[in-house]
VOLUMRO-330744 format. One line per 3 residues: number of its first residue (from 1); for each residue x, y, z of N, C-alpha, C. Coordinates in pm, 1 decimal. Layout:
BEGIN
NUM) X Y Z X Y Z X Y Z  ...
end
This chain:
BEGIN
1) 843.0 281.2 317.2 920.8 385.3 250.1 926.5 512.9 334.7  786.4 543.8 421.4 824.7 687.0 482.2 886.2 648.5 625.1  898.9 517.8 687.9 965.0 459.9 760.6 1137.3 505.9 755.1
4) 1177.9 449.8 597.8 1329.1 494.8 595.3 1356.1 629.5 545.7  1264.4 704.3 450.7 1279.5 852.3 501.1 1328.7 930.1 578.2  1226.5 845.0 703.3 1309.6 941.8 833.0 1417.0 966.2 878.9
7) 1521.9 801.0 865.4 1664.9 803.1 883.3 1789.9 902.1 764.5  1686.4 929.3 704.6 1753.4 980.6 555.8 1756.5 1149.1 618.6  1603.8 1211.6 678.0 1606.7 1316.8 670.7 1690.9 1359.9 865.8
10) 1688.5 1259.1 950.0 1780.4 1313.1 1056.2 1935.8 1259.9 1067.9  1976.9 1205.9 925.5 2080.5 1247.0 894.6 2097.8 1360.0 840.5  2034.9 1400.5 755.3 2053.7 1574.8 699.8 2031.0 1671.3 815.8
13) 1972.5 1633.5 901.2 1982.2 1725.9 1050.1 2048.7 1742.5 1129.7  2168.3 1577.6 1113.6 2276.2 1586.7 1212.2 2409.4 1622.7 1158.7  2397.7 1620.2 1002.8 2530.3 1666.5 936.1 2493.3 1846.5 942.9
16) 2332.4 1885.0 926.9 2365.4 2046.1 944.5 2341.5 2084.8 1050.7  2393.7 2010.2 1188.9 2343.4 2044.4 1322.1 2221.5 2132.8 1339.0  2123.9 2077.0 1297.6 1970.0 2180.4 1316.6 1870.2 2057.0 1457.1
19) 1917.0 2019.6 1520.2 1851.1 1956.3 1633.2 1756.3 2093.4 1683.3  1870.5 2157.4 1733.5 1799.2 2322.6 1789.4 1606.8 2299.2 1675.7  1601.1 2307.6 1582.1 1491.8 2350.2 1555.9 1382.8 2249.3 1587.4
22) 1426.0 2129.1 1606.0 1273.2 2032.5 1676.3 1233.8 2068.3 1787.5  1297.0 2202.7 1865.9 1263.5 2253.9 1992.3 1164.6 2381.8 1970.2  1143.8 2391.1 1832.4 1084.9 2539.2 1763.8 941.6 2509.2 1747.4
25) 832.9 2545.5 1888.8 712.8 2467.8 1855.7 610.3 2584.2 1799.4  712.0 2741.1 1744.5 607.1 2787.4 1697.5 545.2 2707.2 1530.0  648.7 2630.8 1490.1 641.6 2585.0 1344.6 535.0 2475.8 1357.9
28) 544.3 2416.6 1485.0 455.7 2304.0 1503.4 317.8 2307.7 1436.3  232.4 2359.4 1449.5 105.7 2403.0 1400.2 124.7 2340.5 1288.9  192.1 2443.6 1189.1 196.5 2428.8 1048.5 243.5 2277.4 1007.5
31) 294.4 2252.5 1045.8 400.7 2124.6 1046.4 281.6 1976.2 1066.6  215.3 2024.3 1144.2 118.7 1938.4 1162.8 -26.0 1887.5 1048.7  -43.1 2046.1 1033.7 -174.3 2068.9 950.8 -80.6 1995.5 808.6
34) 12.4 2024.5 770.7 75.6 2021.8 637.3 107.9 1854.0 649.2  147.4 1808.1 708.8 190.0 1657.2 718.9 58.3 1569.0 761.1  -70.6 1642.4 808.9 -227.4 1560.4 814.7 -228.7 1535.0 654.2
37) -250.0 1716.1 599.4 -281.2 1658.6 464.6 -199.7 1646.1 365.3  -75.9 1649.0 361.2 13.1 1558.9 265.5 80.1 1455.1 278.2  107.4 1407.9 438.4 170.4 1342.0 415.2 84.9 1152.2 486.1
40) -82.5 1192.7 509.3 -148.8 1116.2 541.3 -249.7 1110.3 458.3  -358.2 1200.1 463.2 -467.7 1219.7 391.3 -466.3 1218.4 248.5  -319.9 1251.8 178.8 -295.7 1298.0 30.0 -306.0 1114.9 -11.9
43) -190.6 1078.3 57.1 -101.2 988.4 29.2 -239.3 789.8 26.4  -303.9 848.2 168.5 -395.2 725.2 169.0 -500.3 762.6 26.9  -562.4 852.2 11.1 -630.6 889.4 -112.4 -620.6 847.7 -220.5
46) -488.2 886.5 -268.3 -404.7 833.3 -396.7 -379.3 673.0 -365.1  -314.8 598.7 -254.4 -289.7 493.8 -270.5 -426.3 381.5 -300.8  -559.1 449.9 -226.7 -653.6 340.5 -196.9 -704.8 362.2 -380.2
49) -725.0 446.9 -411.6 -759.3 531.8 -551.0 -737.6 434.8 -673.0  -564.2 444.1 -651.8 -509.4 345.3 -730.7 -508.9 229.8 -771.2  -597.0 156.1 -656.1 -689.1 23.4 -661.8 -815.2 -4.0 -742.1
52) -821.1 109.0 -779.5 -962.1 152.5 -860.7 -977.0 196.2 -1009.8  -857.5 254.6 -1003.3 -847.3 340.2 -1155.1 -677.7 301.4 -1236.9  -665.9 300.6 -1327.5 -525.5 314.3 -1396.1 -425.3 417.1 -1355.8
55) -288.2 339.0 -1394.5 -191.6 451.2 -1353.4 -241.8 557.3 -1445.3  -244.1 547.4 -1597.5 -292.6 668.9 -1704.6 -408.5 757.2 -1620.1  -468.3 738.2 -1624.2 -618.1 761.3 -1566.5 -574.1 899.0 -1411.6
58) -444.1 786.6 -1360.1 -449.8 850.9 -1227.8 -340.9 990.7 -1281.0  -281.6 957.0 -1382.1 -151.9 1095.2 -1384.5 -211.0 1198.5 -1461.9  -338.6 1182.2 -1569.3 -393.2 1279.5 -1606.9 -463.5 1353.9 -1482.0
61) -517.4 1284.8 -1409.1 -596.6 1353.2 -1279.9 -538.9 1447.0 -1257.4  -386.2 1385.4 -1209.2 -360.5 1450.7 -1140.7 -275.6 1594.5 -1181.1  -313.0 1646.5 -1314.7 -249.0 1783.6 -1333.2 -357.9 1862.4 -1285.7
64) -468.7 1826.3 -1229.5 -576.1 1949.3 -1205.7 -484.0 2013.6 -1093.0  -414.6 1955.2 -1001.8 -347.0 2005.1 -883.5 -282.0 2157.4 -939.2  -246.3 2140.4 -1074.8 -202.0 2260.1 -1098.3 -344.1 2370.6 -1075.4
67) -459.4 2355.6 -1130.2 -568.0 2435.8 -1136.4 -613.2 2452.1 -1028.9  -617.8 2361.4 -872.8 -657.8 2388.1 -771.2 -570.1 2481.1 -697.9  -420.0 2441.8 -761.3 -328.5 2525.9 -647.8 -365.4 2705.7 -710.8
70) -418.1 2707.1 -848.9 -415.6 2849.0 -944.8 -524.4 2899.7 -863.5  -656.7 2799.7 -808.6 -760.3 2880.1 -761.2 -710.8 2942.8 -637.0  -623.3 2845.2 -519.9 -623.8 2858.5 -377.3 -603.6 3005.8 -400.9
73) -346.5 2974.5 -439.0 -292.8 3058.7 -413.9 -351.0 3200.8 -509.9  -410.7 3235.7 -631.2 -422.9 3311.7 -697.0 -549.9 3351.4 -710.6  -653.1 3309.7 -721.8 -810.0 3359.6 -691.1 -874.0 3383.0 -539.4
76) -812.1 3296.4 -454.3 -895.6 3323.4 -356.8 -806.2 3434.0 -241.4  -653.8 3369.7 -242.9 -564.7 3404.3 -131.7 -518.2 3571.8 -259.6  -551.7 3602.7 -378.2 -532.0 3663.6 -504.0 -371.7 3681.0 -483.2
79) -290.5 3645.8 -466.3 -146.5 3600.7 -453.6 -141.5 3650.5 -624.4  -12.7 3725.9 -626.9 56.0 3760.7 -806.6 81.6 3639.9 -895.5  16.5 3680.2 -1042.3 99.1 3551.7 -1102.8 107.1 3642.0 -1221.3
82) 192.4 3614.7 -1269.7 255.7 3665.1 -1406.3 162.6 3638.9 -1508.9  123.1 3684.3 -1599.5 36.8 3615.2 -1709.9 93.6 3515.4 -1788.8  265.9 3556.0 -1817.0 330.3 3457.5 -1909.2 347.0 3296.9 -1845.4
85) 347.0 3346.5 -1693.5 356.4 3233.7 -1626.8 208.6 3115.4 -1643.9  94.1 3178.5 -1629.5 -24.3 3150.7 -1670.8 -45.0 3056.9 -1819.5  25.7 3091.8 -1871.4 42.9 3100.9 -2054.1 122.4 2961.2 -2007.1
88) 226.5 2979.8 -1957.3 352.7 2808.9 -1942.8 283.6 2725.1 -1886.4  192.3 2752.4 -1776.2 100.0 2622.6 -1707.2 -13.2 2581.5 -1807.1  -34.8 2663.2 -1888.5 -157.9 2589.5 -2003.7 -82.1 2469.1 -2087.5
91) 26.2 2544.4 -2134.3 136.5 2490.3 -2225.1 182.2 2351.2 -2191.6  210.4 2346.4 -2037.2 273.5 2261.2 -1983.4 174.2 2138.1 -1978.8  45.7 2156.1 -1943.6 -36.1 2073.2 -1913.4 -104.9 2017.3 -2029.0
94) -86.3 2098.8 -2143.7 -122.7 2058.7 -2273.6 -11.5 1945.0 -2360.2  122.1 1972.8 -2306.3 184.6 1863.7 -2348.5 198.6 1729.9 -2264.2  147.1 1771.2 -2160.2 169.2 1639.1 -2059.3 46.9 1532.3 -2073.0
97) -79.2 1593.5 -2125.5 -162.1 1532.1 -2170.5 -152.8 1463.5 -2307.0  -63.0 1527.2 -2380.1 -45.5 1465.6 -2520.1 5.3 1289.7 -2513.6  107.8 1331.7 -2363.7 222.8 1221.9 -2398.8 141.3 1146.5 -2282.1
100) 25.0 1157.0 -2225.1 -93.4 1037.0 -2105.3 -194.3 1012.0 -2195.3  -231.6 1073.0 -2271.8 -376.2 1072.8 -2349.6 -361.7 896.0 -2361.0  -278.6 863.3 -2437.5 -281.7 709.4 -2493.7 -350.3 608.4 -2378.3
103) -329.2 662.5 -2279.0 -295.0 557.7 -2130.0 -448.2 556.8 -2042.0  -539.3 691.6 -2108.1 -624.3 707.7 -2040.9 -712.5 603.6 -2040.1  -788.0 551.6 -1981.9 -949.5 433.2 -1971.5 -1076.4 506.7 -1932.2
106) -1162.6 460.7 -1958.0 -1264.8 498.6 -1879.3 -1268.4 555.9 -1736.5  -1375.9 642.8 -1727.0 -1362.5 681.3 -1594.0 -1417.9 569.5 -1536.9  -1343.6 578.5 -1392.1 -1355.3 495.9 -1328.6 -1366.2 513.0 -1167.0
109) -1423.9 426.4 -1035.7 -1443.8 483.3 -897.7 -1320.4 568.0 -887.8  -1236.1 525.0 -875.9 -1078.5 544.8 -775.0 -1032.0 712.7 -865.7  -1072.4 736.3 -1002.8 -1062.8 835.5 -998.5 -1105.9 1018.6 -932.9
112) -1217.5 982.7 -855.7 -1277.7 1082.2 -731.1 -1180.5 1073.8 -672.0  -1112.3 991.9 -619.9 -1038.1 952.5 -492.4 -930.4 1036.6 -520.8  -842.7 1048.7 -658.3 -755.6 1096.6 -671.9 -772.0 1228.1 -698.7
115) -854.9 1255.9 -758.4 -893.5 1371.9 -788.4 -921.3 1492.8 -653.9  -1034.0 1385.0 -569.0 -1030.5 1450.7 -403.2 -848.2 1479.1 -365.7  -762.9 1401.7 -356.0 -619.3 1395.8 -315.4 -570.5 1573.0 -377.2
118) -587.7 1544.4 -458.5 -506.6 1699.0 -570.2 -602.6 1807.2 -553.5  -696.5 1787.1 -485.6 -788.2 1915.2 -397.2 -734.9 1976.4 -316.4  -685.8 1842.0 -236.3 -636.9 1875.8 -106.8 -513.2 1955.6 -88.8
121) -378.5 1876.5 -211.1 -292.3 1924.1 -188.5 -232.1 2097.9 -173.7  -349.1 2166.1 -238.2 -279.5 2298.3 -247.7 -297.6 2365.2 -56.8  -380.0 2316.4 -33.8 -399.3 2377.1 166.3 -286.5 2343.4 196.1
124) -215.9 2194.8 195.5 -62.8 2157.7 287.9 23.4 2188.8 206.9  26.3 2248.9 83.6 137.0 2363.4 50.7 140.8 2437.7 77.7  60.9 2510.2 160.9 55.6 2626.1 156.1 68.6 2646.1 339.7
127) 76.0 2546.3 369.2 100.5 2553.9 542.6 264.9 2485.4 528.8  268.6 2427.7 441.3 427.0 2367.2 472.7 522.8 2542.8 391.3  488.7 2553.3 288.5 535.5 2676.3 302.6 577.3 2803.0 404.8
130) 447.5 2773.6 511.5 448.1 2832.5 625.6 555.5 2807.7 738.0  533.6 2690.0 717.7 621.0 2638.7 828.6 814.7 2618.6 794.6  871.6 2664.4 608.2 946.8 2641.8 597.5 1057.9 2770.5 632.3
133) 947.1 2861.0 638.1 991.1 3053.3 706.7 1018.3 3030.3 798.2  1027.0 2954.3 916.1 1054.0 2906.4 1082.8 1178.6 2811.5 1084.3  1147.4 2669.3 976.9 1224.4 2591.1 1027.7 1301.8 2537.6 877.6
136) 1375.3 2446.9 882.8 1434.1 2404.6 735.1 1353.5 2308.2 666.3  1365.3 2280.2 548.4 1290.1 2152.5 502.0 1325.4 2039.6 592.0  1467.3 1985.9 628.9 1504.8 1871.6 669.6 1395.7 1836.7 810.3
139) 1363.1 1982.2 905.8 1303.1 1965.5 1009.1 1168.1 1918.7 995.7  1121.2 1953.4 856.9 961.7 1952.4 823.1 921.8 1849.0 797.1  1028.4 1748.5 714.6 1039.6 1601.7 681.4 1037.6 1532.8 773.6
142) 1117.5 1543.3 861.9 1191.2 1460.7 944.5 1033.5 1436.3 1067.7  985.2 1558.8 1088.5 845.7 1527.2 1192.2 731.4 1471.4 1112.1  736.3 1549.8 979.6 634.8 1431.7 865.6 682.9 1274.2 861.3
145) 800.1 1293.4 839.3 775.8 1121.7 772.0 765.1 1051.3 925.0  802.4 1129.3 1052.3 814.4 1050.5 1145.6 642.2 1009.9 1232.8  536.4 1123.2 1150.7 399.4 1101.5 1225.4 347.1 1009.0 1149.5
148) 393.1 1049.8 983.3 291.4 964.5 920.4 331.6 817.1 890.3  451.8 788.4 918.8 485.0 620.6 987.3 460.6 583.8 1008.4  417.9 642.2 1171.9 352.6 559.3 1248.5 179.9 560.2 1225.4
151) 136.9 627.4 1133.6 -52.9 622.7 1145.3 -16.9 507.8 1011.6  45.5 550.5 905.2 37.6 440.5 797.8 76.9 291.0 819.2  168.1 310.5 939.2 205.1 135.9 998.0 91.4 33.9 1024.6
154) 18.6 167.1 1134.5 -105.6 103.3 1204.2 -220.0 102.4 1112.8  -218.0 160.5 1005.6 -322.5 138.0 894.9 -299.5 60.1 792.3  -172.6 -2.6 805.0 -120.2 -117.2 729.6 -172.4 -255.1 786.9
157) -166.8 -231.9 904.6 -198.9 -358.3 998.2 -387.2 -364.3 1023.4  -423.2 -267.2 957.3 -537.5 -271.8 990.6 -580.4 -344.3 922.0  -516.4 -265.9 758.0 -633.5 -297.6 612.2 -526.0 -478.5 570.9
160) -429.8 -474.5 621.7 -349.1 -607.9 547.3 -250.2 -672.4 675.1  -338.1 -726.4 755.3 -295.4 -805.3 869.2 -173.9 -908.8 876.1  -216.1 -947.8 741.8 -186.2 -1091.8 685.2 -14.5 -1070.1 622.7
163) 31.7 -972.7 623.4 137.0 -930.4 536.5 261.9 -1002.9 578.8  325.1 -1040.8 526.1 476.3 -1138.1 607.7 572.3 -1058.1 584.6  738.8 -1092.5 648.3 813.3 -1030.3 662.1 894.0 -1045.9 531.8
166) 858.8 -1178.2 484.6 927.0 -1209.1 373.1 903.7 -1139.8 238.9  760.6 -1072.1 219.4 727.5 -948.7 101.2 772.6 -891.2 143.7  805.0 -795.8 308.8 866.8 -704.9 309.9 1059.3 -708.5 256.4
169) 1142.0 -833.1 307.0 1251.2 -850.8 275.2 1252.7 -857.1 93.5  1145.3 -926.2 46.9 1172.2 -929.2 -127.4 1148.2 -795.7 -191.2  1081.5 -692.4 -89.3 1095.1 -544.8 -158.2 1165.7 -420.0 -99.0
172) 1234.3 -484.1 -24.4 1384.1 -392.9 53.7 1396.6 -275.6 -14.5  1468.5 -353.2 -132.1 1537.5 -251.2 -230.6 1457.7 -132.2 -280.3  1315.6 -207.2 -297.0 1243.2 -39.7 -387.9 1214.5 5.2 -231.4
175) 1162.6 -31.0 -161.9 1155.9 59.7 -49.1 1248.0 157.4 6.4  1373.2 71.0 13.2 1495.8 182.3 15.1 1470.2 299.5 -62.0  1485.3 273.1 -228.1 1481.4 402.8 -291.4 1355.4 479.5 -290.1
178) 1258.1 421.0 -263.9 1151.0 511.3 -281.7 1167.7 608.0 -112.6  1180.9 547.5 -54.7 1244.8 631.5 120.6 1323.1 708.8 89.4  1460.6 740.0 17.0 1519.1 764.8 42.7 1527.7 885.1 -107.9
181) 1477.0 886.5 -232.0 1472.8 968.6 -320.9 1300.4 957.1 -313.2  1236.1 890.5 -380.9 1071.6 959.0 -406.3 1036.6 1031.8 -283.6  1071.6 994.8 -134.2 978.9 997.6 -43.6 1111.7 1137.5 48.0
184) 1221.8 1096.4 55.7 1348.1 1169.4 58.1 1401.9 1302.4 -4.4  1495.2 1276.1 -76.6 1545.5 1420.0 -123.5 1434.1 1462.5 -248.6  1368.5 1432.7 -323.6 1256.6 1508.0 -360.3 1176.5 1560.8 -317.4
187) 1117.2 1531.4 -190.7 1067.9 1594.3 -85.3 1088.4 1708.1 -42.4  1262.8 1702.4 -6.0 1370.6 1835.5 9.8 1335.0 1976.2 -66.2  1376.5 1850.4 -182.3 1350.7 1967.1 -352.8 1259.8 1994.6 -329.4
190) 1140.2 1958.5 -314.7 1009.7 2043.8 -389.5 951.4 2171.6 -246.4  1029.9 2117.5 -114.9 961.6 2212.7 -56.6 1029.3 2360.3 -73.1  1218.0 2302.3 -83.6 1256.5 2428.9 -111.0 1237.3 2488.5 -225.5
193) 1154.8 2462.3 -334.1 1110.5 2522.2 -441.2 1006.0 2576.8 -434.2  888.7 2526.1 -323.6 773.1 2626.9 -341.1 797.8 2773.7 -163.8  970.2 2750.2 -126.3 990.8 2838.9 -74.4 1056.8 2939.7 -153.3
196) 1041.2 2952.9 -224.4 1118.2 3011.9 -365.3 1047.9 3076.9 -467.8  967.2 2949.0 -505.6 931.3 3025.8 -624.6 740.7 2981.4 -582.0  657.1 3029.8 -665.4 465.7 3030.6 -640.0 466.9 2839.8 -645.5
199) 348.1 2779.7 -574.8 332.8 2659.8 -604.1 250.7 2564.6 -745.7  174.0 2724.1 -793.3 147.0 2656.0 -952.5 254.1 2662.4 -1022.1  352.2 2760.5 -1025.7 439.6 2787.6 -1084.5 549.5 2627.6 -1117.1
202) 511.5 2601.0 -934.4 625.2 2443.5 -874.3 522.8 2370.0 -972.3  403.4 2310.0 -980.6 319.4 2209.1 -1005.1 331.8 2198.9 -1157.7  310.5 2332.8 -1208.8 376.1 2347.9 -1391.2 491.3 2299.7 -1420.2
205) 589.5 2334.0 -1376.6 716.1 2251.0 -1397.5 695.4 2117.6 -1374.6  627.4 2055.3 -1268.2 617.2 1959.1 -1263.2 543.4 1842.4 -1392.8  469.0 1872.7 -1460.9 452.4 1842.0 -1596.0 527.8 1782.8 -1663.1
208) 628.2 1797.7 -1640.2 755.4 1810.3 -1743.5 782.4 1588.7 -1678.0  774.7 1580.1 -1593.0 735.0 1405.4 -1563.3 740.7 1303.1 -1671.6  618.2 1392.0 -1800.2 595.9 1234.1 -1853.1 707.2 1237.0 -1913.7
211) 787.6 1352.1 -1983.9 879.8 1361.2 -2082.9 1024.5 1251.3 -2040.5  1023.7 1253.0 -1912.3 1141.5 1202.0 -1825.6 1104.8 1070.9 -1878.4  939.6 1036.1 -1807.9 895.1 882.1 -1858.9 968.8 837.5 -1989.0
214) 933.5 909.8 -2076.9 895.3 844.5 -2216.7 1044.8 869.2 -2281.9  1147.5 946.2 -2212.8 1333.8 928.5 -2232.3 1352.3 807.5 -2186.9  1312.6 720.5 -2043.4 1376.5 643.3 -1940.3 1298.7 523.9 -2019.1
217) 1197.9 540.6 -2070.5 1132.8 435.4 -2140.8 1208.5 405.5 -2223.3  1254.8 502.3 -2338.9 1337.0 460.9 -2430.4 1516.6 426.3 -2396.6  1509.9 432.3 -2328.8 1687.9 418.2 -2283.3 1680.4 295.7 -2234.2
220) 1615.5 254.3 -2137.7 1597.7 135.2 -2059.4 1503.0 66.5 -2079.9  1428.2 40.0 -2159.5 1314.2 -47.6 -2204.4 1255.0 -99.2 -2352.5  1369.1 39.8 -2481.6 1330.6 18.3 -2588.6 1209.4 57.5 -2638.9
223) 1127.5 102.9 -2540.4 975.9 192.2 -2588.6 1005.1 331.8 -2658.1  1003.1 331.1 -2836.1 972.9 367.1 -2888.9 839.4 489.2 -2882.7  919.7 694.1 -2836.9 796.2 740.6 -2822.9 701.8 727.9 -2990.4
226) 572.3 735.9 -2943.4 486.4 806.4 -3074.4 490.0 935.6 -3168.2  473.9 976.4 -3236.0 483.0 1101.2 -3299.6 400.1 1199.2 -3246.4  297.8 1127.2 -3200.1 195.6 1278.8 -3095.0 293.6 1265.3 -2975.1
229) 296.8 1188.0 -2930.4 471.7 1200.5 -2785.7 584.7 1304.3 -2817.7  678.0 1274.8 -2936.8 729.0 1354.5 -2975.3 689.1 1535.9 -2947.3  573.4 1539.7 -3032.1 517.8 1628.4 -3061.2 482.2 1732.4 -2943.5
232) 438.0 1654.1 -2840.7 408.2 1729.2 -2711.2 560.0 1796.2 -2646.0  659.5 1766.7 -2714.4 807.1 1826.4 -2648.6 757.3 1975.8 -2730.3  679.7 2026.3 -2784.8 718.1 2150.4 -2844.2 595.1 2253.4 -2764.1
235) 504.8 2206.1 -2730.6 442.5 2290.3 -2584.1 450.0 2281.0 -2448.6  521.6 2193.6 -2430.0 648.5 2154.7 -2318.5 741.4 2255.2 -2291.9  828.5 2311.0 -2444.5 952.3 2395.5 -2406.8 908.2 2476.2 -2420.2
238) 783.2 2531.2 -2466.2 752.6 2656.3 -2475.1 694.0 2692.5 -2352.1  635.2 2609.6 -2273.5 591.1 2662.2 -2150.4 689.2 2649.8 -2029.4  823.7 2574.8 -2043.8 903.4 2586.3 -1992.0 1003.2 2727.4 -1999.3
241) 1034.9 2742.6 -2123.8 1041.1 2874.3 -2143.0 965.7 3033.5 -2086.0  853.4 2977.8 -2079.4 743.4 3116.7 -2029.0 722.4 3119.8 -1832.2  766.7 3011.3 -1818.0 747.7 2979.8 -1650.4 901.1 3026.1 -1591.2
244) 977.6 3054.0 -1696.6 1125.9 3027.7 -1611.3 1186.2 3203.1 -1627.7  1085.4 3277.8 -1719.0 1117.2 3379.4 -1745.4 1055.3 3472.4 -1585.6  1177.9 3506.7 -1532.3 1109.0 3571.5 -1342.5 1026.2 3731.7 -1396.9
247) 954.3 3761.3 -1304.0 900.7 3874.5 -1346.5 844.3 3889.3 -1160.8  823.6 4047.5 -1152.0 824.8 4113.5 -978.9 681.2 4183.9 -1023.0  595.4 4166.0 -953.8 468.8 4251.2 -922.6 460.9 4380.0 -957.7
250) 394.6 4403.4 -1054.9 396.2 4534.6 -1060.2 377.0 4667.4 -907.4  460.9 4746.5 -927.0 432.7 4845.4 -821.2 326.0 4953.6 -849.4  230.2 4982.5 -778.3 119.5 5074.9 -787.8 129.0 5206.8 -749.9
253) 121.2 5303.3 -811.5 233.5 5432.4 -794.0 74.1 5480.6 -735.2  103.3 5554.2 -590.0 -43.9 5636.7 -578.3 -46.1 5797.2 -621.4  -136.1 5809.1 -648.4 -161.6 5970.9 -735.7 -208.5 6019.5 -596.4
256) -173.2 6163.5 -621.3 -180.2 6240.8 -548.7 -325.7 6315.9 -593.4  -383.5 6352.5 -477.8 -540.1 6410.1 -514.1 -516.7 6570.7 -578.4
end
């Protein structure tokens, strides 16, 4: 999948003629550090993880990412956050748990694993951010999906030798889409969103996931949500509501002695 990515994202480079910027090696740094740990270190974490623990198990984990990115960017780096905004990420994470709670199991190994992963992620947001002030998303992708290809190829061949061409031909198709939207233009999206707007701010919205689930469930599968499912749509919009409302740093007027 991050194989066909790449063809996805240097077509978006050759329709916006940005070649010029793979020559831009002040971005390199960042580009590097940010694609070690998201687009290698995140990604093997979560995948080996997943061998271990439930999907439920693994999507509750993974809203702490919102709380790690609250410590990086806002306690440590003390970066502004709105309080109301604060208020929508409780909100948000309180309904997203409503509509996983059902799914959860026991803890289990593979949940460390994931949990380590959503540690990590707030550092390579915060360098791909860096690196998106220099160069475009398409450029940032395009050297990510193209390093971590090749380490995940050779770590494919490491851990599953045995693999034939013929699983690969019978899963073309999801590979396509997952290359080309999960791994592709969402990619796009989310970096130009945390060039935009704070990355808890990005990770809170992101919440909003299971709700998509549990529509696509019912449209295409006939899964009937629950009434606590339901129910979680109403601290959902309210924290959607409180995250979307913009607000500017207060200015600190200095007094004169």
């Amino acid at each position: 999948s991050t194989f066909f990515s790449l063809f996805f994202f240097a077509a978006l480079i050759a329709k916006k003629n940005l070649w010029h910027e793979i020559r831009n090696s002040a971005a390199y740094k960042d580009i590097l550090i940010a694609t070690l740990l998201l687009g290698i270190v995140y990604y093997v974490l979560v995948f080996i993880g997943l061998q271990y623990t439930s999907p439920g198990n693994a999507s509750i984990i993974s809203l702490t990412q919102i709380f790690f990115s609250f410590l990086f960017f806002h306690v440590f780096r003390r970066e502004y956050i709105p309080t109301t905004h604060i208020w929508g990420g409780i909100l948000m994470i309180f309904g997203a748990i409503i509509v996983l709670a059902s799914n959860f199991q026991t803890f289990q190994g593979g949940d460390i694993l994931i949990l380590l992963a959503n540690m990590i992620a707030p550092f390579g947001n915060f360098y791909a951010q860096r690196a998106r002030k220099q160069v475009n998303s398409e450029t940032i992708m395009f050297f990510r999906s193209a390093l971590s290809s090749i380490f995940l190829f050779f770590l494919a061949l490491l851990l599953h030798p045995s693999f034939s061409t013929n699983a690969i031909q019978d899963s073309l198709l999801f590979l396509l889409i997952n290359g080309l939207l999960l791994l592709g233009l969402s990619k796009i999206l989310w970096i130009e969103g945390i060039h935009r707007i704070s990355v808890t701010k990005a990770n809170a919205l992101e919440s909003i996931a299971p709700i998509f689930t549990l529509l696509f469930a019912w449209l295409l599968l006939q899964q009937l949500p629950t009434l606590w499912q339901l129910a979680s749509l109403i601290p959902i919009t309210a924290g959607v509501i409180l995250l979307s409302k913009n607000h500017t740093k207060p200015q600190v007027t200095p007094v004169d002695d």
